[in-house]
Each structure stands twice: as C-alpha cells, then as structure tokens.
C-alpha positions as CSV (number, residue, x, y, z in Angstrom):
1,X,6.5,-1.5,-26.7
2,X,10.1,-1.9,-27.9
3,X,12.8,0.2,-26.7
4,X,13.3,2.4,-29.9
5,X,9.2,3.2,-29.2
6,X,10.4,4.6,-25.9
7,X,13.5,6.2,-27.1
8,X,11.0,8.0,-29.6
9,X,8.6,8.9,-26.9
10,X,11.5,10.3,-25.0
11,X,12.1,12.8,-28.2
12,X,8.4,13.8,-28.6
13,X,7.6,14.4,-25.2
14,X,10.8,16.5,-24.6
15,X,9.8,18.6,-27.8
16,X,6.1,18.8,-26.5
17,X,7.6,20.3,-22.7
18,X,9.6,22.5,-24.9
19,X,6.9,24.1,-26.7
20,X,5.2,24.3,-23.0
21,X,8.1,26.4,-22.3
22,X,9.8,23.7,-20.0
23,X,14.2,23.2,-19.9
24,X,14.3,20.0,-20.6
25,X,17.1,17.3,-20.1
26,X,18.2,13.7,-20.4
27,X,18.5,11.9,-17.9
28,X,20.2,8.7,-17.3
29,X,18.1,7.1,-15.0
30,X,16.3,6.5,-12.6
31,X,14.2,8.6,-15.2
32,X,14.5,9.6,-18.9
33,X,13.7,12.9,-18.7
34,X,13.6,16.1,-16.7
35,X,11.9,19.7,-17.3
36,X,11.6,22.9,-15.3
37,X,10.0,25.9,-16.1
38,X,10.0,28.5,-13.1
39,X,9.1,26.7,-10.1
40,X,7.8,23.9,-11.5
41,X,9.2,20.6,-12.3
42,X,8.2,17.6,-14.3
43,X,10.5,14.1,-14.7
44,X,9.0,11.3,-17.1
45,X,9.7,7.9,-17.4
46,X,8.9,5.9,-20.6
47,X,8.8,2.2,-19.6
48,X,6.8,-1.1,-19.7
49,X,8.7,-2.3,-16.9
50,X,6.2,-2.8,-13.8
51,X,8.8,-2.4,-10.9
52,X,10.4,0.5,-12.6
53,X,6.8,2.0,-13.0
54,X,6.4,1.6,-9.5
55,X,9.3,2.5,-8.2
56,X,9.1,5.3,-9.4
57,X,5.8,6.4,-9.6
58,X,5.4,5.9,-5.5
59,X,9.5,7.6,-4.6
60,X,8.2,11.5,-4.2
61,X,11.1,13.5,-6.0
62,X,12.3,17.0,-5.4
63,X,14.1,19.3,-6.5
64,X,16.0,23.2,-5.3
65,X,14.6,25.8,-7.6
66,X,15.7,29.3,-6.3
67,X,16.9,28.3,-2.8
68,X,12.9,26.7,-2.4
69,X,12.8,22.7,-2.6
70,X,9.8,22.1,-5.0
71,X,8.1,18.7,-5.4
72,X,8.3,17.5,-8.9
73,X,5.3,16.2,-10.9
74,X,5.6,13.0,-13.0
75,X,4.6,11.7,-16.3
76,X,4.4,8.4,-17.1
77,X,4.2,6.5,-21.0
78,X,3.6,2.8,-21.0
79,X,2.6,0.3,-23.3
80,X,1.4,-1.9,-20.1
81,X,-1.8,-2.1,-20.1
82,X,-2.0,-3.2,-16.6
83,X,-0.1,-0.9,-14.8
84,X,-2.5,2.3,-13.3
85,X,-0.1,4.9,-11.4
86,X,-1.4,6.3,-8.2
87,X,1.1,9.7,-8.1
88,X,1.7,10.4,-11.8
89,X,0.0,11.2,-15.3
90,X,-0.1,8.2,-17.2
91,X,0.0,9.3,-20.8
92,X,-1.5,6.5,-23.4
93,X,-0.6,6.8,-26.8
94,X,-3.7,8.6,-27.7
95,X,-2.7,11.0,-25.0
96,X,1.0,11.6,-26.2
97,X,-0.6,11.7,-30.2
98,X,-3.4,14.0,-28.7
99,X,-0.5,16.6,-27.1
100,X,2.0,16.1,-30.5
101,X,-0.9,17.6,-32.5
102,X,-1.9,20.3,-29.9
103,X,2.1,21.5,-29.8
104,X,2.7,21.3,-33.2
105,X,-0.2,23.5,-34.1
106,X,1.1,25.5,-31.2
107,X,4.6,26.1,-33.0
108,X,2.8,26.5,-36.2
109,X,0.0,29.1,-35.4
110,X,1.8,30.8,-32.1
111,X,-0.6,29.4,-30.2
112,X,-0.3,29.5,-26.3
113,X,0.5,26.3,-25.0
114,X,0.8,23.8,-21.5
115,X,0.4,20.6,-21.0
116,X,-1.0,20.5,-17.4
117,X,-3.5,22.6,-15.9
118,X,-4.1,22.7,-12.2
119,X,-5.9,19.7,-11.2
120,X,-9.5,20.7,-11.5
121,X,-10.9,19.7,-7.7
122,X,-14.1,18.0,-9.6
123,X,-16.8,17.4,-6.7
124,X,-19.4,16.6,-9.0
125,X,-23.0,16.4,-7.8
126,X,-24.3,15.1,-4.5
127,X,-26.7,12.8,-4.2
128,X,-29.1,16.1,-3.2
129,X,-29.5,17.2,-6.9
130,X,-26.7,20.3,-6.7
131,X,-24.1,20.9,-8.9
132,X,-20.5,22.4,-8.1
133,X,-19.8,26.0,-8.0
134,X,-17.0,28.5,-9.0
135,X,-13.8,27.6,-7.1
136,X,-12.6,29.4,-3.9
137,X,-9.2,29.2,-4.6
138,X,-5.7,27.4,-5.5
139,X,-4.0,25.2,-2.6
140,X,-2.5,22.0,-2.0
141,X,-5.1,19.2,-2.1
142,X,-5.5,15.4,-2.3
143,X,-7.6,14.7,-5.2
144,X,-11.3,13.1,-5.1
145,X,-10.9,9.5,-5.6
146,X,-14.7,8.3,-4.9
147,X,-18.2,10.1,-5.6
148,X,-20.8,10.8,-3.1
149,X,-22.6,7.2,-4.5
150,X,-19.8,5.3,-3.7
151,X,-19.4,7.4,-0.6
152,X,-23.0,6.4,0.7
153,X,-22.3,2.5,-0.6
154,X,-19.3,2.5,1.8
155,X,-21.5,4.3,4.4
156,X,-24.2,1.4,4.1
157,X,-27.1,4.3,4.0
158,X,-28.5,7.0,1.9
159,X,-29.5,10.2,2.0
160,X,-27.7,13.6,1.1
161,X,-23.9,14.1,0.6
162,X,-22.0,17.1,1.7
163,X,-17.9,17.6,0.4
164,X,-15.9,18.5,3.8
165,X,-12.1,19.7,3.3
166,X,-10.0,18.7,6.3
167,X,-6.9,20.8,6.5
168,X,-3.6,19.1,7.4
169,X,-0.2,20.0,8.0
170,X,1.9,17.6,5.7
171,X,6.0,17.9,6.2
172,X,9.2,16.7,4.5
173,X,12.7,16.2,6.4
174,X,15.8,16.1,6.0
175,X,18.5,15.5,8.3
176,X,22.3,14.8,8.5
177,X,25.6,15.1,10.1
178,X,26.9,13.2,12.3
179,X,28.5,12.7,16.3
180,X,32.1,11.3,17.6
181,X,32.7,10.1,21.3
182,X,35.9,7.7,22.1
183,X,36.1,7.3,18.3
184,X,32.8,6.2,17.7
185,X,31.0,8.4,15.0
186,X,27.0,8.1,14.9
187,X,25.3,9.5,12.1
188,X,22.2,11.1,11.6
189,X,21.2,11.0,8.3
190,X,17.5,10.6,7.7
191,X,14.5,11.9,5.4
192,X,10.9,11.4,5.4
193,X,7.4,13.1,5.6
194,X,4.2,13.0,7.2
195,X,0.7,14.6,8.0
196,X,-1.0,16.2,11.0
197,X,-4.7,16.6,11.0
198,X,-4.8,20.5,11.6
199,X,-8.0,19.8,13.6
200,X,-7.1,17.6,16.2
201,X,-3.1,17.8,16.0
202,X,-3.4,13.5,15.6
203,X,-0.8,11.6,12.8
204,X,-1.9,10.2,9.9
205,X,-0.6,8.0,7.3
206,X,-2.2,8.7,3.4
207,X,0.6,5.8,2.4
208,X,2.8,7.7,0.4
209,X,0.1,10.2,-1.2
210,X,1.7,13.2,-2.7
211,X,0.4,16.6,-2.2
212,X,-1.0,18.2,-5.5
213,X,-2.1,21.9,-6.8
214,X,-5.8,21.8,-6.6
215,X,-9.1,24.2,-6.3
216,X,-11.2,24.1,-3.9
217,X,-14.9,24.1,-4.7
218,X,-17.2,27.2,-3.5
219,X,-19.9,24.0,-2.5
220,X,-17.4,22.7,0.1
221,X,-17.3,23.0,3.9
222,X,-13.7,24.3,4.4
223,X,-12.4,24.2,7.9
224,X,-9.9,26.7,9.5
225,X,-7.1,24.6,10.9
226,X,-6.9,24.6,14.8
227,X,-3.4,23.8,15.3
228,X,-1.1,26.6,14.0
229,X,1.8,26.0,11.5
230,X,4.2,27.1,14.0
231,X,3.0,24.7,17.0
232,X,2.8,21.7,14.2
233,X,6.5,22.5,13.4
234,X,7.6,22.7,16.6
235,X,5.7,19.5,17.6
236,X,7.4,18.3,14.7
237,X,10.4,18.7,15.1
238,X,10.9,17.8,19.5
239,X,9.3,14.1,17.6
240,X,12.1,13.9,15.2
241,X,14.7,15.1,17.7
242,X,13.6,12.1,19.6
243,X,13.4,9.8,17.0
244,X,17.0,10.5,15.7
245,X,18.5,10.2,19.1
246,X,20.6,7.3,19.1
247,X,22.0,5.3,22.3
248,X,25.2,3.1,21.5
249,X,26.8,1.0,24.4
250,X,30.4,1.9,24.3
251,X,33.0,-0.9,25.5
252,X,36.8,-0.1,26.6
253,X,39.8,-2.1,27.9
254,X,42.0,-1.7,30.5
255,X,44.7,-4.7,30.9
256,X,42.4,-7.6,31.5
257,X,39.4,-4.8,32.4
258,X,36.5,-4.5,29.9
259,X,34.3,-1.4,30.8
260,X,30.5,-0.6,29.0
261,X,29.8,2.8,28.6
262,X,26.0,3.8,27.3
263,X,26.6,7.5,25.4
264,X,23.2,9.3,24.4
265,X,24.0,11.0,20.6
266,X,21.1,13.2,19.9
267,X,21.0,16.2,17.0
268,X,20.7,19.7,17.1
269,X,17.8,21.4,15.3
270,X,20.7,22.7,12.6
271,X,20.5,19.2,11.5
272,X,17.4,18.7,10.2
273,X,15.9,20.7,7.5
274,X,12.0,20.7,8.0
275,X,9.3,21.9,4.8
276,X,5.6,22.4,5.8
277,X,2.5,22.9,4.0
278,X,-1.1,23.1,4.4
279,X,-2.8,20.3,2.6
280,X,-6.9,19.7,2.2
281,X,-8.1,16.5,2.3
282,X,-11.4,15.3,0.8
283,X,-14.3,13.5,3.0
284,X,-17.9,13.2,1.9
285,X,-20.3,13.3,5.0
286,X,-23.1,11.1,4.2
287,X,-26.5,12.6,6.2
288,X,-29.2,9.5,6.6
289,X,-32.3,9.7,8.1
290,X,-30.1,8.3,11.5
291,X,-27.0,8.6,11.4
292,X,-23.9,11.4,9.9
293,X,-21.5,8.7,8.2
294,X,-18.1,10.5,6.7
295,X,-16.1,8.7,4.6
296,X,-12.4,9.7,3.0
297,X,-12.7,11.0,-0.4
298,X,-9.3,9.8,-1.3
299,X,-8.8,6.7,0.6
300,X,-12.5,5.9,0.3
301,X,-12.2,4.1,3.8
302,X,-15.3,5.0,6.5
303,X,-13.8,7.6,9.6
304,X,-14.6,6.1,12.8
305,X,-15.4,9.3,14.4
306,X,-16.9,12.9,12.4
307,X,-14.1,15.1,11.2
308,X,-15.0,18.0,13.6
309,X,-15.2,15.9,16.7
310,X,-11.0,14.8,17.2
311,X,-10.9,12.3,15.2
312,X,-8.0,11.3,12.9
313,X,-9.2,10.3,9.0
314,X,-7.2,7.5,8.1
C-alpha cells in the first residue's frame, strides 16, 4: 500500500474511534494515532513496514489516565500480507471497510457503537463432546492460542481435555534517580515486567505476552492463587533491590599514591514504582488412559510437571 492509502486509513480509523466515543490524536510517531476513552487506551499504526510492525507491535505501551498507569491496546493496518501480530488487532481492509460501514450507520441511525469487545475467552469443545458455558467473570487473561486437539497432538495421547486457569502475578517497574560518592553519580534508571506463578511462587517468562481483558469460562477449573499479592510484591521488590544494586570500584590519587575504593550504590524502595495484577493463564490437561499430560494454551509447549504439583508453565 502507498503512503497516501495509510494517510487515508489514519483519517478513517480516527473517525471510526470517534464515533466509539474515543479522543483521538495524531501522533508523530512511533505511532500514527492515539485514542482514550475513560480508562482505556488504543494507539494504531498504519504501515507495511515489517520492523516498524514489529517493533511496535512486541514494545508494551502505557499510559497515566487519572493518576492509574493503564496498558494501551493496539491496532494495526497493513497491506503486508506476511506480517501476523502477536499483541495487537490487525485490521485488513475488509476489517477497516467492515467497521467504516458499521460507524457510519452508527452516526446516521444513533446507533450505539464500539469497536472492541472484551476478548471473548473461547474454550470451545473438548475432545469429551461438551460445549462452553456462561462466563464466570471479567479479569486479566492470556488468550487461548491452541484447541484441546492440538493440545492432545502435542501431548502424543488422547483421551479427554479439561481447560485449567493458572493464576499469576504479572508486574511492571519502574525505577529511577540516581547516587553520588567522591563525585561519582550512579544511576538507577530501569523498567521492565514479569510473572510469578501464584501457585508455586516460581518465575516465568511468556516472552513479552501482554496481559488482556478476558472471561473466564464457567467449564474451567480456576485455581485460588497460593501466594498473596502482598508477599509476591514484596518478593518482588527485595529481587529488584538487588538487581539494581550497583558496585563501582572507585580509584583516587595522592602524590604518586593511587588508592581503589569498591562503594556499594543500592536504591531505596521510593525509587522504584511497582504495578501488579493477577493474570490467568490457559493450560489444557490432556487425561489418557495412563498418563495426565498438561500443555500451555498460549504457548502451546508441554509442562514438565502438572500445574497443581509446583511446577512452573513455561
């Protein structure tokens, strides 16, 4: 697509967001658009370019909305046909077309209006014949990526499928300011995020995987988290205190005298601003006639342990 396709797309999709009820504005980059409607926020990016898709399609963006930081959701409009987004909503042009009509008739008729629902948790049936029920309720999730047939092809056996929601503590940080000794200043300026399995209080990495807003179906085995919020945080944050701590050898003169001096800098808890939240994650337990196989339903990849016997799902 050429770059007056894109500059149209910009116009369209910031007129459909409007209808949606969203502020919208320009932006000059890394993104071409930003809108925020309550506590909700949505950038888009209308490019062909493959490391500008993935760029920003895998940098998690977030914004202050009422004193709360808020993770943004992103929507993506490409004419590259190979490029699949693993964090965003990749509107094609039937897509944008599809949501020009729905906001025009919107305008027209004063017709409600939105573009995104909730993410619909979608089990879909096990390999046992049921169906999924009425959801329990709305919470942070990572989404279904595999069905229970490609959970038993990864398990190498078949036999019935049950949906198990792990619960994990998943936390962004921020941290800054900075230390002076003898004139040397050592800064502490640092952000990140990462996941604690609520269960067995182990690390995991989901590779960049952004939490989403997502139902949880009435069919699923929910577990209560062992490991409290407040013992995750404060886990947490004695890790990052340790990580941040910085040693600097120090060297001074005096006449012909060179001395080395080793000076521990490590921050305060003031400097590092810490966001939790409670996050399910997706595994299908695959029952055989011998064995209880559970495989992750977002990373698709076979846990070495069960779920509810200490083990981390990778």
């Amino acid at each position: 697509m050429g770059e007056l396709i894109h500059t149209h797309a910009v116009s369209e999709i910031r007129r459909i967001l409007e209808t949606a009820g969203y502020d919208c504005e320009v932006e000059e980059g890394p993104f071409n658009l930003s809108a925020v409607r309550g506590s909700k926020c949505i950038l888009v990016m209308c490019s062909d370019d493959t490391n500008l898709l993935q760029r920003f399609d895998m940098t998690p963006y977030s914004i202050s909305l009422a004193g709360t930081k808020v993770r943004c959701d992103k929507i993506i409009f490409t004419g590259n046909s190979y490029f699949q987004p693993k964090e965003s909503d990749l509107w094609s042009k039937e897509k944008l077309m599809k949501n020009i009509g729905d906001a025009a008739a919107s305008r027209i008729w004063d017709l409600s209006f939105d573009i995104l629902e909730a993410p619909g948790f979608v089990a879909g049936p096990s390999s046992s014949g049921g169906t999924s029920q009425p959801a329990l309720g709305y919470n942070l999730i990572l989404p279904i990526r595999i069905t229970p047939q490609d959970a038993a092809r990864v398990a190498r056996q078949q036999g019935t499928t049950l949906l198990r929601m792990i619960p994990y503590w998943y936390y962004h940080y921020t941290s800054g300011g900075e230390a002076t000794y003898k004139g040397k200043s050592v800064s502490f300026d640092d952000e990140g995020s990462g996941w604690i399995n609520a269960i067995n209080d182990l690390p995991a990495d989901f590779m960049g995987a952004v939490p989403q807003d997502g139902i949880l179906p009435q069919d699923a085995d929910v577990m209560t988290p062992v490991t409290s919020m407040d013992a995750a945080k404060a886990k947490v944050m004695t890790d990052l205190m340790k990580k941040l701590t910085r040693r600097v050898r120090i060297k001074t003169t005096s006449g012909d005298a060179i001395f080395a001096e080793e000076k521990e800098f490590r921050p305060n808890e003031s400097n590092i601003d810490l966001d939790f939240s409670k996050v399910y994650v997706p595994v299908w337990q695959v029952r055989g006639k011998k064995d209880i196989v559970e495989v992750n339903a977002y990373t698709g990849q076979e846990l070495a342990l069960p779920s509810d016997e200490g083990c981390e799902i990778f």
